[in-house]
N, C-alpha and C positions, 0 to 999 in steps of 0.2 A: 576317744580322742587321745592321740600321742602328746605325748610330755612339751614335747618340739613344737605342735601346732596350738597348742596350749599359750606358748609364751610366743609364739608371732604377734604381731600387733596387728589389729583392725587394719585393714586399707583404706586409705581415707578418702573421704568423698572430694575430687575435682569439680569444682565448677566449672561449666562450659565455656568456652572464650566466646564473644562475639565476635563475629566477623560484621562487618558493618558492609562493607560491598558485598558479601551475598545473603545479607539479611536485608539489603534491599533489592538484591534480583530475585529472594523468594517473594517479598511482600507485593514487588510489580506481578509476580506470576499467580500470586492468589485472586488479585485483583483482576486479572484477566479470565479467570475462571469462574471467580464467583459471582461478581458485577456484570461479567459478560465487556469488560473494560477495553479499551483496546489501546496496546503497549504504547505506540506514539505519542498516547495523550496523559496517561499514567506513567510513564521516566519523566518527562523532565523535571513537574513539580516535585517528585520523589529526591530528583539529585539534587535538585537547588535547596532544598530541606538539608540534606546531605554535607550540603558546601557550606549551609549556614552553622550548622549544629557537630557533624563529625570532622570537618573540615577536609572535603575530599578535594582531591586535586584532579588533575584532568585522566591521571592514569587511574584514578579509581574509579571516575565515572566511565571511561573506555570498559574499563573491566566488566563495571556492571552491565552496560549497555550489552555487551557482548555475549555475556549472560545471559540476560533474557531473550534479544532476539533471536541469539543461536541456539538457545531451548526450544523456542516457539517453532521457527522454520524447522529443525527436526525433530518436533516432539514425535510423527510417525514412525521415524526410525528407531531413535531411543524406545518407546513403546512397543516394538516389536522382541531388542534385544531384552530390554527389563525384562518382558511376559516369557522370553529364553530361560530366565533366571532365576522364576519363584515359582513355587509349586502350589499355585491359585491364580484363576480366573484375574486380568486386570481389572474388572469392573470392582474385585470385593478388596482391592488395595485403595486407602483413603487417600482420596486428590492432595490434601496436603505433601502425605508421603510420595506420590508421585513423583510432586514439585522436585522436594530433593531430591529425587532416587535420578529426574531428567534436567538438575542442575547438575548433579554430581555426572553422570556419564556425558554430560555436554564436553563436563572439562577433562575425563576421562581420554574422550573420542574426537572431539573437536577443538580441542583447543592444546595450545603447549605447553598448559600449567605439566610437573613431573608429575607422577603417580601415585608416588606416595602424599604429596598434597593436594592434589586433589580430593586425594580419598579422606585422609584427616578431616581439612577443611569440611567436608561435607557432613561429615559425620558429625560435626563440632555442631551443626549450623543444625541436623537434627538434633541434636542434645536442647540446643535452645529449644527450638520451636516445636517442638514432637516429644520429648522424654526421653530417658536413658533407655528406656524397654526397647523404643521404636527405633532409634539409631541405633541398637544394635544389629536391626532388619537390613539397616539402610548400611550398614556395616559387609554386612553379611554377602549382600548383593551387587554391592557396588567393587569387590573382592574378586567378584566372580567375574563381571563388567571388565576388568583392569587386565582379566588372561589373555584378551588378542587383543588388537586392533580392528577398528574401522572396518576395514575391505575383510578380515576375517570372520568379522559380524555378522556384514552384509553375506557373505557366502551362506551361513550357515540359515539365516530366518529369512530371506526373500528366496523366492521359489523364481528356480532356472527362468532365463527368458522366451527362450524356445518353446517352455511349457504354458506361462501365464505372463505376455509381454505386459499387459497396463498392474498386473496386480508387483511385478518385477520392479516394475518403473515408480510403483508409490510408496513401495518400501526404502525403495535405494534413495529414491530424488525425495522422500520425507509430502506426500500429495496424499489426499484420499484418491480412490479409485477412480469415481465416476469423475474428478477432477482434472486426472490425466486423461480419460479417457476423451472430454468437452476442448478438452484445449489440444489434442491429436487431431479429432476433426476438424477443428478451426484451424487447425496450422495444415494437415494434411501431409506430405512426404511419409519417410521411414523414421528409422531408429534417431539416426545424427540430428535430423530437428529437434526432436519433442526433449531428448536427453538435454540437447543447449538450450531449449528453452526452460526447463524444470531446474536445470543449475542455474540458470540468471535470476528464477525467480528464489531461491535461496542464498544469492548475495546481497550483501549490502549495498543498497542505491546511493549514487550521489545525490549531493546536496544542490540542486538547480538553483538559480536567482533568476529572476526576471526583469527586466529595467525597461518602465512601465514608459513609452513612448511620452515625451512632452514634457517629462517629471524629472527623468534619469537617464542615463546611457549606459551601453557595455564600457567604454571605455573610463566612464568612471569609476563603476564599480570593479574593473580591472588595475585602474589605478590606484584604489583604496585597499586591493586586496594585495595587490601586489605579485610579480610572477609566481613566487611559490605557490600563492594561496590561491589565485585562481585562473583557470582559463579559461576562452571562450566558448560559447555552447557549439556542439555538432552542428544542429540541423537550424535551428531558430533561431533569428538576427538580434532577438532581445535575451538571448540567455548567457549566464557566467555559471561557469559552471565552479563550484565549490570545493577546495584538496579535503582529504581526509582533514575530518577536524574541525572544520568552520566552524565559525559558530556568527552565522545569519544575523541574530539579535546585537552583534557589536558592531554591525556595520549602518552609518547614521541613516543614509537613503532607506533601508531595509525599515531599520524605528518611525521612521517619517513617512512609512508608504508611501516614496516615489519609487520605492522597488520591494519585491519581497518574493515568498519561497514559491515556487510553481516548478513541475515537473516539464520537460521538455516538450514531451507529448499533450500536453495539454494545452502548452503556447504554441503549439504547430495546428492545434484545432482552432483555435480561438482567428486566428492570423489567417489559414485559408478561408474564413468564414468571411472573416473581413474584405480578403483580395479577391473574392468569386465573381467575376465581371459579371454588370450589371447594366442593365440599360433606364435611362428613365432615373427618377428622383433617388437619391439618397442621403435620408436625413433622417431615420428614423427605424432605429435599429432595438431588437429585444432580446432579453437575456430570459427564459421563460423558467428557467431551473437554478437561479443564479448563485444558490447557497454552495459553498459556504465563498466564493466570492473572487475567486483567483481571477478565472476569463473573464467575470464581468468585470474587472478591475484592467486587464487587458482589454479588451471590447470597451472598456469608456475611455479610456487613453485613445486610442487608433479612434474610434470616432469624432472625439473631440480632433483632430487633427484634419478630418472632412467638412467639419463644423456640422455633424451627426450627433444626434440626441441619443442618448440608449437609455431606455427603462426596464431595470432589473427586477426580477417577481422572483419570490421565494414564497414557498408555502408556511413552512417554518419560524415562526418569531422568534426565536431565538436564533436559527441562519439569517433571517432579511437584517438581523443585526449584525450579524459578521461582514456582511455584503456591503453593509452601511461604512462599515469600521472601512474597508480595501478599498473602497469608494471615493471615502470622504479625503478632500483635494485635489479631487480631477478638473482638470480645468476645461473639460467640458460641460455643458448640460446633459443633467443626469437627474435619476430617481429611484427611489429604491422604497417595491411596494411590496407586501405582506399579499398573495394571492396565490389561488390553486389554478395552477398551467389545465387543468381538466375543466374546468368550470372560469374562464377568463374573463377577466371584468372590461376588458379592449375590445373593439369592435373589429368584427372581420375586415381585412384587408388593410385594418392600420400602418403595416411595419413592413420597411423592405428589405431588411435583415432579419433574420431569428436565430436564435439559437436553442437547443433542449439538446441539455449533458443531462440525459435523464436518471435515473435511480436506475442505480443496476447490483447486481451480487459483487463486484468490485473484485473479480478472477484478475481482471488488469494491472492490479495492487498489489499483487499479494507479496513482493517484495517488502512495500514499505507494510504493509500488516498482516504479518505472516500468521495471525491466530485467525485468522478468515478463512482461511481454506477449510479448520478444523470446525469452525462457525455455520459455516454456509451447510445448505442442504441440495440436492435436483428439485429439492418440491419448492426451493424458494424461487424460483425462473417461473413458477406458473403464479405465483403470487405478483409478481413484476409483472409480467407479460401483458394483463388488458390496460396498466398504467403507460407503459413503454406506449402501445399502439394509442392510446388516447393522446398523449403530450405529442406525438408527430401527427396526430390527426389535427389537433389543435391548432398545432404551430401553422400547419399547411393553410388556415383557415386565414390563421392572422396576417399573414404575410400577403402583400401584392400580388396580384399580377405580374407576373415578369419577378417578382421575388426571390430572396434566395434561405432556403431551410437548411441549416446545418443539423443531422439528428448524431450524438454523440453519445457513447457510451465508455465508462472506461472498467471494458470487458471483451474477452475477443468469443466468447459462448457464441457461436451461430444463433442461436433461440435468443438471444437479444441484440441481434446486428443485423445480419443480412435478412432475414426470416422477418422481422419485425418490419424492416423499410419495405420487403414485397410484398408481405401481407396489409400494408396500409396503402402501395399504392393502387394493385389490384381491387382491392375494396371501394377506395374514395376516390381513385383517377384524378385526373384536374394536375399532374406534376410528371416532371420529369427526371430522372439523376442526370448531373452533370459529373465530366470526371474529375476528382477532387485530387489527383496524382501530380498536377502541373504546378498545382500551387502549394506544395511544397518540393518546391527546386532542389536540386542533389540531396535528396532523401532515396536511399536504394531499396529495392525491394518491399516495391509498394504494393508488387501482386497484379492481377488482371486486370484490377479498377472493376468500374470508373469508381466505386466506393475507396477506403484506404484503413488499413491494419495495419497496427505499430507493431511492435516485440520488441520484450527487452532485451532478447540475446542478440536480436539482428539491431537495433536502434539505440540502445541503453535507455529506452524512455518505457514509461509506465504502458500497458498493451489496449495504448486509445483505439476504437474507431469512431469513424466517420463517414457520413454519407451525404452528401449535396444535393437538395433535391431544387427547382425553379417551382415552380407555380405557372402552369399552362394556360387554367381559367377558373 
């Protein structure tokens, strides 16, 4: 040892700084992984924790949020470039370390944090949560991450499209494979479709209100919101639609559920279900899948307004409780009962409306919960599927003569929409489709019918369908 390095002094140990907004966009993403949690229900308590204790302000929660979800929707992509970067298998790199390595190239790639803070930040944020040893990994790679951009990324780890269009398509749009591939058939055209629909499902959705007929109006909640803050909905006569930012819970009607949060497309199903011309009595209408309660809280408004009774069935106690909650001061007759839509405790032919938003893989969603795509499996549709065909075999049961069945799903998978309605009425007969396209008025690109397919790139609404069926005998 030289003389010189002799009398250097020790380096001295730094302690990590926290970063408090992305020590809570990691802990949302742990919890998404390791709970199987999903992000919408896991931020907000996190932030209002956040507000009480770090004192975040609105741009620190923007930050976080932006954080996680734009981790989530491209965690594909990110995990393509990362496994570019290190020289081992992604499977034997620890999920923690991931979190960072695809929080850090979020803000790398997608976002306009500069480079050099991004990279710090992240490094800082393993120091905490990981060790000095392991941010140096996270150092190392996210270094490498920082040499191109985005579309140079893409160039390099998703394979030409000429050569492999759906495996092309779920590297760049951030999709598993077979997920592009289920939502190409259901959409059907070329390239320009599937591409617009794979970017809408990686934007940010608006904030929908609903102003629950009898309760609330658009024009009040317009007027409460105020021009900036809100406009009217596109396609549905009860929707305001929400500016960046809202925040739902400060508005009184929304606290008092005479109005609250509902996607467009799902007040357009609820609404033609209701408008489906009917012959004969109408007084007794069912919600057969009602959890967690949004249409049945539409569907008892709009009935109450016929002086129409609806009884809402959840399987779930702890949903027939949320149903209870969107429920509770409808000023119609209502009830809201604990029952499984497969086994019905109503006697056939009771009800001359029904409804079944049955359980589906939630592909329609994956905007608002973008760790679903990564979640889901193909083997989970055959697990749905005899449930699907029993609740519209059901409903068909329940319903009148002359009745009207709404089967809903909010999924556009062919194997839980069209496939499902033909395979139950070929089976069971006794029903007819009606076209469900009239009844929603200037909605464009509703398709052939007489069933109806939403999309968020052609609609901005979550990708509902719906199918109308009568009851023949």
């Amino acid at each position: 040892m030289s003389e010189q390095s002799r009398r250097r002094p020790p380096k001295q140990y730094r302690r990590p700084k926290k970063d408090p907004v992305r020590m809570l966009a990691f802990e949302a993403l742990r919890a998404v992984d390791e709970r199987d949690a999903y992000a919408n229900l896991v931020l907000p308590p996190l932030l209002r924790k956040a507000r009480e204790k770090e004192g975040f302000d609105g741009r620190d929660a923007a930050l976080a949020t932006e954080l996680v979800y734009g981790t989530l929707r491209r965690q594909g992509t990110y995990d393509a470039i990362i496994a570019a970067c290190i020289d081992r298998p992604l499977r034997e790199v620890d999920p923690p370390v991931l979190d960072v390595l695809a929080l850090g190239a979020h803000q790398l790639l997608g976002t306009r944090i500069p480079t050099h803070a991004a990279v710090s930040a992240s490094v800082e944020l393993a120091r905490v949560v990981l060790g000095d040893g392991r941010a140096k990994f996270v150092n190392a790679v996210l270094r490498k991450i920082s040499q191109r951009d985005l579309d140079a990324w893409l160039d390099e780890v998703a394979p030409p499209y000429d050569e492999d269009a759906e495996d092309h398509l779920a590297v760049v749009h951030s999709h598993p494979r077979w997920v592009v591939s289920a939502l190409w058939d259901a959409l059907g055209g070329g390239r320009a479709g599937i591409e617009d629909l794979l970017e809408a499902d990686n934007e940010r959705p608006e904030v929908t209100l609903v102003a629950r007929p009898g309760r609330s109006t658009v024009d009040e909640l317009l007027d409460v919101l105020g021009e900036e803050a809100g406009l009217p909905g596109r396609w549905s006569p009860y929707a305001v639609r929400l500016a960046e930012g809202g925040e739902p819970g400060a508005i009184d009607a929304v606290r008092e559920g005479r109005a609250g949060v509902q996607d467009e497309g799902s007040q357009l199903v609820a609404v033609a279900l209701a408008n489906a011309p009917l012959d004969g009595p109408d007084k007794r209408w069912l919600d057969g899948c009602a959890g967690p309660g949004g249409k049945a809280a539409l569907l008892g408004a709009l009935a109450a307004e016929r002086g129409a009774a609806l009884l809402a069935a959840e399987k779930q106690p702890h949903r027939a409780r949320l149903v209870d909650r969107a429920l509770a001061g409808n000023p119609g007759p209502y009830q809201v009962i604990t029952a499984d839509g497969t086994r019905p405790p109503w006697q056939p032919g009771s009800f001359d409306r029904v409804l079944v938003d049955v359980p589906c893989s939630g592909l329609g969603a994956l905007r608002r919960r973008p760790e679903a795509r990564w979640r889901r499996r193909p083997e989970d549709l055959e697990s749905f599927a005899p449930l699907q065909r029993t609740l519209l075999a059901e409903a068909l049961k329940a319903v009148r003569v002359g009745g009207i069945v709404g089967y809903a799903t909010c999924s556009p998978h062919l194997a839980e929409t069209r496939v499902v309605v033909d395979d139950v009425l070929k089976k069971q007969g006794g029903a007819e489709l009606i076209d469900a396209r009239p009844l929603m008025p200037d909605v464009p690109a509703l398709g052939d019918g007489p069933d109806v397919q939403l999309w968020p790139h052609l609609h901005g609404t979550d990708a509902m369908y719906l199918a109308l069926l009568r009851r023949t005998d």
